[in-house]
C-alpha positions in Angstrom: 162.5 127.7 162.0 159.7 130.1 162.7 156.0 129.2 164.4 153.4 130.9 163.4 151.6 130.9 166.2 153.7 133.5 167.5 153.5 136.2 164.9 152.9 136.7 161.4 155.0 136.7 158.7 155.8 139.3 155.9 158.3 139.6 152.5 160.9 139.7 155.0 160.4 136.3 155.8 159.9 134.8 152.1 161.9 132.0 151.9 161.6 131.0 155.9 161.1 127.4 156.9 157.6 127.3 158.7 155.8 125.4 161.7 152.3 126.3 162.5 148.4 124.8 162.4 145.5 126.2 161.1 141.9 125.8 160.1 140.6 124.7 156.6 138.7 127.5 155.6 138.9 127.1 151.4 139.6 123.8 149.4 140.8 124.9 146.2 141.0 122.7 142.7 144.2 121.0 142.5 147.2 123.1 140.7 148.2 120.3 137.4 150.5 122.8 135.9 153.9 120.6 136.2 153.8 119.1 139.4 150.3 118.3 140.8 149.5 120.2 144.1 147.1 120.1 146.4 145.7 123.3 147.2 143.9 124.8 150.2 143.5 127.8 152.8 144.4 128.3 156.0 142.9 130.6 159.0 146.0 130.6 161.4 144.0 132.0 164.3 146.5 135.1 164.5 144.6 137.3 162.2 146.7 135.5 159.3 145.4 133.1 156.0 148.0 130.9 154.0 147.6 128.8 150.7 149.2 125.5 151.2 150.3 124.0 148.0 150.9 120.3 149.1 152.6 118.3 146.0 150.9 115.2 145.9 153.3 114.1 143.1 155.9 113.4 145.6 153.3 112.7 148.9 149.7 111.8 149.4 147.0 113.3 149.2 145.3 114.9 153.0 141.8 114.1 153.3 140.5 117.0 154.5 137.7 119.5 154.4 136.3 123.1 155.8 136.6 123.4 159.0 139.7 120.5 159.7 142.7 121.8 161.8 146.0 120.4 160.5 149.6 121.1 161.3 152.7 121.5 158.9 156.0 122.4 158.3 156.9 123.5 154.9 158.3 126.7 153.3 156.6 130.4 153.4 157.1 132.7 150.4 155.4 135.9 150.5 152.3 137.1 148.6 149.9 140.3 149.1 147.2 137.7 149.9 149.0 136.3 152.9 151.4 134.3 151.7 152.3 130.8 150.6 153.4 127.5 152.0 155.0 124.8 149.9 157.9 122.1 150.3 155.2 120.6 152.8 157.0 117.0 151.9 159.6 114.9 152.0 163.2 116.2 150.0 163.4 113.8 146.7 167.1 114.5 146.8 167.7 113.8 150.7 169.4 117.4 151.6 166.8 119.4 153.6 164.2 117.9 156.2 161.5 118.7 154.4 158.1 119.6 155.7 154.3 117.6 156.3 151.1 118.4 156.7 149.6 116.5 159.6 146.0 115.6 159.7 144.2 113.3 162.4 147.3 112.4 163.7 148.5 110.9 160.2 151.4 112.7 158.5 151.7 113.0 154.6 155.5 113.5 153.4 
C-alpha cells in the first residue's frame, strides 16, 4: 500500500494499491460506457492531480463538489495527465479489500 501524501506516483507504480486525500478541484460527467462511473479530480496537495473513477454501479454515489476534501483507497494506473484511481469499492467477488472514497465522515464501498 502506498500514501500519497508522501510522494507521487509514476508508470512505475501503475497498478499500485493507493491511500491518500485530496481536494475536489473538477466534477466531471459521469463515464456510462459499460459500468457507470463517477468521475472527478483531485489536487493532492503534493504538486499531484488524479481522476477518480468511482463505479457507482457497484457503490453509491459521493455527494460532493469543488472544493470538498475526501479520502480513498482504490487502485492507481498511470496516465500523462497524472494518473488514475479506480477499484475505489467494495470486491463483487470477495478476493481483494477493495477501496472507498470517504466523504464527511461517510464511506461509499
Amino acid at each position: 500500500m502506498t500514501s500519497l501524501r508522501d510522494r507521487q506516483l509514476s508508470s512505475k507504480d501503475s497498478g499500485t494499491w493507493v491511500e491518500g486525500a485530496g481536494i475536489v478541484t473538477r466534477v466531471i460527467s459521469d463515464d456510462n460506457d459499460g459500468s457507470r462511473h463517477q468521475r472527478f479530480i483531485l489536487d493532492m496537495r503534493n504538486g499531484q492531480t488524479v481522476l477518480v473513477a468511482h463505479n457507482i454501479d457497484l457503490a453509491q454515489r459521493v455527494p460532493i463538489g469543488i472544493g470538498d476534501r475526501v479520502t480513498f483507497r482504490g487502485m492507481y494506473e498511470w496516465n500523462n495527465l497524472g494518473g488514475l484511481i479506480h477499484w475505489t469499492h467494495h470486491d463483487p467477488m470477495g478476493e481483494e479489500k477493495g477501496g472507498y472514497v470517504t466523504f464527511r465522515r461517510r464511506t461509499f464501498k
